[in-house]
SERO-4910 file (N, C-alpha, C, O; in steps of 0.05 Angstrom, whole numbers):
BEGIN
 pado doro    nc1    nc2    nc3   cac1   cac2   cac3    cc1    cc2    cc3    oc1    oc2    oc3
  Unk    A    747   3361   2200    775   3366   2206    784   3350   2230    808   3346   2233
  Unk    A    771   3341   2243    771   3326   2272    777   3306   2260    801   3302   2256
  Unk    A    759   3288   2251    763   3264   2241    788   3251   2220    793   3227   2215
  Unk    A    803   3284   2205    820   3276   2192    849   3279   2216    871   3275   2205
  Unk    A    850   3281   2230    868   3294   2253    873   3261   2270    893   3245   2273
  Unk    A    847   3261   2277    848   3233   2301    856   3211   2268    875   3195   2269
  Unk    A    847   3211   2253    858   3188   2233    888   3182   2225    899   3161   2220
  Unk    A    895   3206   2225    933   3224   2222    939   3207   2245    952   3186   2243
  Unk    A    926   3217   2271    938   3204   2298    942   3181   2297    964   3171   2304
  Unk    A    923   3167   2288    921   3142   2295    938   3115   2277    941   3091   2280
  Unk    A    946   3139   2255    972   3129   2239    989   3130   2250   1000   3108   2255
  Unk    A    999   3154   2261   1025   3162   2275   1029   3130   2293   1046   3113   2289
  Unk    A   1008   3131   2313   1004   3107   2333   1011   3083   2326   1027   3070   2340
  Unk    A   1003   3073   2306   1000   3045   2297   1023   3047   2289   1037   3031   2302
  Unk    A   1038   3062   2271   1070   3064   2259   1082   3054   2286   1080   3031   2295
  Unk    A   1090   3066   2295   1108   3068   2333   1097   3035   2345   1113   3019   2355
  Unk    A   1073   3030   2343   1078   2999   2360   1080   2987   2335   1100   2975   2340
  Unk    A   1073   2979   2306   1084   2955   2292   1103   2960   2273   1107   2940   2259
  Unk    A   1117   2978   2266   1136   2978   2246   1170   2977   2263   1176   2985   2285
  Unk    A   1184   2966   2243   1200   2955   2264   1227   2983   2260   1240   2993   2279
  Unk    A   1229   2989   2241   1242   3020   2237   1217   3050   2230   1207   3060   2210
  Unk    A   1214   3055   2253   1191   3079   2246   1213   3111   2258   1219   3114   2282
  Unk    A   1219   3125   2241   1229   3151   2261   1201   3172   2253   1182   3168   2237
  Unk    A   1205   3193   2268   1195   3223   2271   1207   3243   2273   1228   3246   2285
  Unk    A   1195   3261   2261   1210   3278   2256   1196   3312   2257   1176   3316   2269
  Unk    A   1209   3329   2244   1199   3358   2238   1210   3369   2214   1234   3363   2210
  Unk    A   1197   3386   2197   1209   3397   2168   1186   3424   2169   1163   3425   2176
  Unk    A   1207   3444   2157   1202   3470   2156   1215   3482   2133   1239   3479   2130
  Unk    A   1195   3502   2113   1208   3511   2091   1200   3533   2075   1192   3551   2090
  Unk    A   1198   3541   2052   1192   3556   2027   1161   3540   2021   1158   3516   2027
  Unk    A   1148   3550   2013   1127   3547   1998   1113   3566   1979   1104   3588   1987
  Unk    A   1110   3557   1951   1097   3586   1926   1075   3563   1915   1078   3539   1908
  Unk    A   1052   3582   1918   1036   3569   1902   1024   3590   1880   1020   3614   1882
  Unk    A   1021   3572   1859   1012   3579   1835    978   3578   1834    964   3557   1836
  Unk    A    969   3601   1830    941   3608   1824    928   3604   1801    932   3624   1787
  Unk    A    915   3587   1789    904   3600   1762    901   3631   1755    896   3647   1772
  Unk    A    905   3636   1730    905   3664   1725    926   3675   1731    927   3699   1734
  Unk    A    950   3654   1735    981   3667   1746    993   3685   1764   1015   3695   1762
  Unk    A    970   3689   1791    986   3691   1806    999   3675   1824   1001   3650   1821
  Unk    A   1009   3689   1847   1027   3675   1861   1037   3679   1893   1046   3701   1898
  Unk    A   1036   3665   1907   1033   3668   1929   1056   3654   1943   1060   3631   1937
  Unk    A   1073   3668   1964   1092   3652   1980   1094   3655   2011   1085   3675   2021
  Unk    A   1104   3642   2022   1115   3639   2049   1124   3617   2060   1141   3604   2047
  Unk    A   1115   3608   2084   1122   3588   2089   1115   3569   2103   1102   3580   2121
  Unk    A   1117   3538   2108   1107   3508   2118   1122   3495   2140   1146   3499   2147
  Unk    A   1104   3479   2149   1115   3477   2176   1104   3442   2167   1082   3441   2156
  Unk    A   1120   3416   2171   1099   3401   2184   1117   3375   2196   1141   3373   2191
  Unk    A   1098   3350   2219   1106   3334   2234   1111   3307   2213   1111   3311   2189
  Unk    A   1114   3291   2220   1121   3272   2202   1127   3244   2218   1135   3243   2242
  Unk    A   1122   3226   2206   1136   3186   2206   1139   3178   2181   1122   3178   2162
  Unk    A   1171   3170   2182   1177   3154   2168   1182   3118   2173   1201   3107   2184
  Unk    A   1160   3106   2160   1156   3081   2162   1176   3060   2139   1171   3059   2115
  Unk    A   1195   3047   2150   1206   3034   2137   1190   3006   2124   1181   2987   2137
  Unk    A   1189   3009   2103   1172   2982   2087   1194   2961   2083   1196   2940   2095
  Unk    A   1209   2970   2066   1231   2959   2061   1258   2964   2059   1265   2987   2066
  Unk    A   1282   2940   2049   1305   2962   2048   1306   2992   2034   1318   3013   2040
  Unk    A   1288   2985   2011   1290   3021   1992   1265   3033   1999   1262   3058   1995
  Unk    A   1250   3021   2008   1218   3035   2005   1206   3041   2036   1211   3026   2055
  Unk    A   1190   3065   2038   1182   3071   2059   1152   3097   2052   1149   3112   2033
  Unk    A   1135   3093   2074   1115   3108   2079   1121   3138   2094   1134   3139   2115
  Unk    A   1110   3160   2081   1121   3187   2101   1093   3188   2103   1079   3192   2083
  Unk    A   1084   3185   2127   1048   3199   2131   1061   3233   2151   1083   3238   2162
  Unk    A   1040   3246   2147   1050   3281   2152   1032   3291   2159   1011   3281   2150
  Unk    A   1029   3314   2177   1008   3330   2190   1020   3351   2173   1042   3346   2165
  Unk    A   1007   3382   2163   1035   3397   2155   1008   3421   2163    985   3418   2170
  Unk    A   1025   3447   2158   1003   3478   2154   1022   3496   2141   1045   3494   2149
  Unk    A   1019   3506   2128   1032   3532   2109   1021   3553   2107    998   3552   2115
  Unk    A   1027   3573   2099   1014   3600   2101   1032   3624   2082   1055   3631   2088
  Unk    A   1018   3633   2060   1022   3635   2038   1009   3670   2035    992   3674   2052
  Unk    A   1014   3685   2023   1001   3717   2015   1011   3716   1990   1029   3702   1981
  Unk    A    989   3740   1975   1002   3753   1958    975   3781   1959    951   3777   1961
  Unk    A    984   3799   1957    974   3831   1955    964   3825   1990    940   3826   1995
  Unk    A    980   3820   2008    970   3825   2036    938   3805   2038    920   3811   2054
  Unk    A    935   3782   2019    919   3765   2023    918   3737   2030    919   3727   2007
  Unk    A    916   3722   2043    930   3699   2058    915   3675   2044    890   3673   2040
  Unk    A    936   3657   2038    926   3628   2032    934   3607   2055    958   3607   2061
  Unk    A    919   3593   2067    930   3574   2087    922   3544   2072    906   3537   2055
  Unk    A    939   3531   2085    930   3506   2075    938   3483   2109    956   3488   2125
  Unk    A    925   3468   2111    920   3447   2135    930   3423   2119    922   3431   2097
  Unk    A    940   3405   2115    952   3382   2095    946   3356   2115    943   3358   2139
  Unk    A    945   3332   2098    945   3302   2112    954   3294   2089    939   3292   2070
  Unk    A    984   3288   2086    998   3272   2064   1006   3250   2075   1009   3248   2099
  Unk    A   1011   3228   2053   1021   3210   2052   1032   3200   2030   1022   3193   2009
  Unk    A   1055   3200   2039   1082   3202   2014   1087   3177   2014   1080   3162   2032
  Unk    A   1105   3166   1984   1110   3136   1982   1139   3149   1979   1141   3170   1966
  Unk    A   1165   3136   1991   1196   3146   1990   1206   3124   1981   1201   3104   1995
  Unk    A   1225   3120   1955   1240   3102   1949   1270   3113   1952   1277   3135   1941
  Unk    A   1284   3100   1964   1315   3101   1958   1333   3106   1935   1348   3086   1932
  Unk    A   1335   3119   1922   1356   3110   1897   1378   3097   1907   1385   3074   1900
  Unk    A   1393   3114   1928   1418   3117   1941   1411   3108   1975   1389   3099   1982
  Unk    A   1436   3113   1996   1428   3114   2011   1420   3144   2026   1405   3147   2045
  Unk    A   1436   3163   2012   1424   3195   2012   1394   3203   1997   1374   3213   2007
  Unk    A   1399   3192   1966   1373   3208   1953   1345   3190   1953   1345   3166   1948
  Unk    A   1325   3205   1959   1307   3188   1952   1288   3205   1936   1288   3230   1934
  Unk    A   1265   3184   1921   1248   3196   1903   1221   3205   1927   1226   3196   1949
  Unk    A   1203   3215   1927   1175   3219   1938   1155   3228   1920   1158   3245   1902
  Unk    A   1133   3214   1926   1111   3212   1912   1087   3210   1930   1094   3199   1951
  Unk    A   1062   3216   1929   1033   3217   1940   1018   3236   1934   1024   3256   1920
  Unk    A    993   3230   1948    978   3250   1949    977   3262   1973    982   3247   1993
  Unk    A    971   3291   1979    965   3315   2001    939   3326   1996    932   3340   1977
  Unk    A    926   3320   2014    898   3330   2019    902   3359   2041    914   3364   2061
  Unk    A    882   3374   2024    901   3404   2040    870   3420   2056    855   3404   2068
  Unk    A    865   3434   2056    833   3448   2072    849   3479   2074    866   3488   2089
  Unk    A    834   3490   2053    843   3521   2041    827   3535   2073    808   3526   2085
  Unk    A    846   3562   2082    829   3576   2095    839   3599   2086    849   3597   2064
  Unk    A    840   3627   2099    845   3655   2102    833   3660   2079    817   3646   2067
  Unk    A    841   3684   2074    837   3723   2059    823   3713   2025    805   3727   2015
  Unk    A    832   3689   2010    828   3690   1988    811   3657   1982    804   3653   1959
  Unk    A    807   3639   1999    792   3622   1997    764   3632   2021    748   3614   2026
  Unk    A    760   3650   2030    743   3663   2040    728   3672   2024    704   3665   2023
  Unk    A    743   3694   2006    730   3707   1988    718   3689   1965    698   3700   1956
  Unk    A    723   3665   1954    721   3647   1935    695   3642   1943    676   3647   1928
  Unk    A    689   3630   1975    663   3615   1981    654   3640   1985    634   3637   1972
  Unk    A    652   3666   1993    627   3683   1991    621   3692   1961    598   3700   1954
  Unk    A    641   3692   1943    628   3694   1913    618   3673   1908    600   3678   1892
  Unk    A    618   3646   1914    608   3620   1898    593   3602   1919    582   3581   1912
  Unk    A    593   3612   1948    578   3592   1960    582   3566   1962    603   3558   1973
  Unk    A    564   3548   1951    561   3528   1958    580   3508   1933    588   3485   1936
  Unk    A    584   3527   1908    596   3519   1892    634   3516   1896    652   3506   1884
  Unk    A    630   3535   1926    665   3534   1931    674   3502   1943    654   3487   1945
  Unk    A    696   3493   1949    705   3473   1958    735   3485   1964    751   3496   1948
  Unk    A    738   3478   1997    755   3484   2007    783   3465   2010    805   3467   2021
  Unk    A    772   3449   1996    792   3424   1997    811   3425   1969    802   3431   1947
  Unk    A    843   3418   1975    852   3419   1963    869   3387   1957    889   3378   1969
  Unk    A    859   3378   1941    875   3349   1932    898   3349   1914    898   3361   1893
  Unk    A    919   3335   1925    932   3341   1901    957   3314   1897    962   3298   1916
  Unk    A    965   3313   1881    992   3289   1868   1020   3300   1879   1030   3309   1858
  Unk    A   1033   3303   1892   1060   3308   1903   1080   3299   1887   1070   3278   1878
  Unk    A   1104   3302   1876   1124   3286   1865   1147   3305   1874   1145   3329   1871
  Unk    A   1174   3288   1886   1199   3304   1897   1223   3285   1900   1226   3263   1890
  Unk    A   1236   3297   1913   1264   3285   1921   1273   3298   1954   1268   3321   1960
  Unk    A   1284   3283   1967   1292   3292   1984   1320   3273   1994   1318   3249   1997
  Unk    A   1344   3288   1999   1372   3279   2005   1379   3290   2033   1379   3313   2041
  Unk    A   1388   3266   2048   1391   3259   2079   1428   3276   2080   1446   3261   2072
  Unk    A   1433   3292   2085   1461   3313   2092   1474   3299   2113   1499   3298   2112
  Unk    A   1456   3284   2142   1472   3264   2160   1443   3254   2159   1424   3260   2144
  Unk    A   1447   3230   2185   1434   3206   2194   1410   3226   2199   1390   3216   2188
  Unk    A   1402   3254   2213   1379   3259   2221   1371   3287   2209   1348   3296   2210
  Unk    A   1389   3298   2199   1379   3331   2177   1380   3311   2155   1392   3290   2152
  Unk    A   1354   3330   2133   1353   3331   2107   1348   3350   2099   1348   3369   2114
  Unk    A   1340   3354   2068   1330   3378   2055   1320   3360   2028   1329   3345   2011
  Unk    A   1286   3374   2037   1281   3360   2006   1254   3379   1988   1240   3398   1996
  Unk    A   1254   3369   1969   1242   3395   1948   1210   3377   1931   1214   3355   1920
  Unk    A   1189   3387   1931   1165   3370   1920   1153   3395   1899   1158   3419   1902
  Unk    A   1136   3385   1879   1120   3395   1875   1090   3390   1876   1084   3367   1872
  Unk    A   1072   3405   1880   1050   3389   1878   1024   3405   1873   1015   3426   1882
  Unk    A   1010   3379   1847    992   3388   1826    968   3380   1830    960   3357   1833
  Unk    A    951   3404   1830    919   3405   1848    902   3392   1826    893   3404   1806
  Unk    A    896   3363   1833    872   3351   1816    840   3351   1817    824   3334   1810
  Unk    A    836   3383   1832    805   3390   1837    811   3409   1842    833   3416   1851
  Unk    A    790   3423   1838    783   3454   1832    770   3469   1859    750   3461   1870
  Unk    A    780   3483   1865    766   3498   1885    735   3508   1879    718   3506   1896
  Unk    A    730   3518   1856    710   3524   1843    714   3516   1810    731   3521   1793
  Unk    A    694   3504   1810    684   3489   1774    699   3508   1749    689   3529   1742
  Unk    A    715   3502   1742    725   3520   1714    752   3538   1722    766   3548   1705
  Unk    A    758   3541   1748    772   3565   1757    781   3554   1788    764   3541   1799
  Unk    A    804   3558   1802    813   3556   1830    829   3533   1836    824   3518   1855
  Unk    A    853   3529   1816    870   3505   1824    888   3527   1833    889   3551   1830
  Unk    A    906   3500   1852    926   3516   1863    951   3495   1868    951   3477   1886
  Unk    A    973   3499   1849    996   3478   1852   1020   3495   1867   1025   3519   1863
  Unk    A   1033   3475   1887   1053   3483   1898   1081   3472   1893   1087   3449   1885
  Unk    A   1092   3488   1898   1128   3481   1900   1131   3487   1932   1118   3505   1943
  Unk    A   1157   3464   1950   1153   3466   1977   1180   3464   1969   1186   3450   1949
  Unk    A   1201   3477   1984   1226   3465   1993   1240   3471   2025   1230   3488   2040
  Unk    A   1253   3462   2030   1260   3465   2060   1270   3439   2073   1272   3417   2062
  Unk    A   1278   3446   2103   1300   3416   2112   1275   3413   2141   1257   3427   2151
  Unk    A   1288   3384   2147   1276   3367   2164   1300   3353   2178   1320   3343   2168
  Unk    A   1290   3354   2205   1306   3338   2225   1281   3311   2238   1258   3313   2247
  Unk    A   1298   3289   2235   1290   3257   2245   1298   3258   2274   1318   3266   2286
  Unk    A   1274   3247   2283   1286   3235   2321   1299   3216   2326   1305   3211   2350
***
């Protein structure tokens, strides 16, 4: 977890001295994730953010994020290192796309690794796809979903989310 943290950092860093439009920011929101076996879990996400301008339409969102999720008074957390690809349609809408690498903790990925041990994996990978539309120059509000391409445990333990919520740019 260290090593994925100081690597986050060290993005953040390198953005800020070579990109020649880089902002930062904060976004906070809704989050439900979908359980295999249909349940369902909600609350809510918090995370830091750079947006790296590539081009006029295209840009990099690398993200620190944490969320925190229940359902029957049982907690899903998730720790995230995304990195989003943002195209412009407009100069308001844009598309988002990547992957989020997530690290399951609390009440119900607890219980997973003491039924399965070594067979559990706390890691949650997943494909992101969204939109998000700029309201002024520094609020937004934008909406993703995203679909877990590994299993917490072999046969059983995906977990896809829906995130929505707004973000302010520095």
């Amino acid at each position: 977890m260290k090593k994925l943290f100081f690597a986050a950092l060290a993005v953040f860093a390198f953005a800020n001295i070579n990109a020649q439009d880089t902002s930062f920011g904060l976004s906070a929101g809704y989050i439900s994730n979908s359980f295999d076996g249909g349940d369902s879990a909600s609350g809510f996400s918090v995370a830091a953010f750079a947006e790296i301008d590539l081009a006029e339409s295209f840009s990099v969102q690398p993200e620190l994020g944490y969320s925190n999720s229940s359902v029957d008074d049982a907690t899903y957390n998730l720790f995230n290192v995304n990195a989003l690809v943002k195209y412009n349609v407009t100069e308001e809408l844009g598309i988002l796309a990547g992957p989020q690498i997530g690290f399951a903790s609390g009440d119900i990925p607890d219980a997973l690794d003491e039924l399965f041990g070594d067979d559990f994996s706390s890691m949650n990978l997943q494909l992101a796809i969204g939109a998000s539309y700029d309201i002024t120059e520094n609020i937004f509000v934008q909406a993703r979903y995203g679909f877990q391409l590994n299993e917490h445990v072999d046969g059983i333990g995906a977990v896809n989310t829906i995130n929505g919520g707004v973000g302010y740019r520095f």
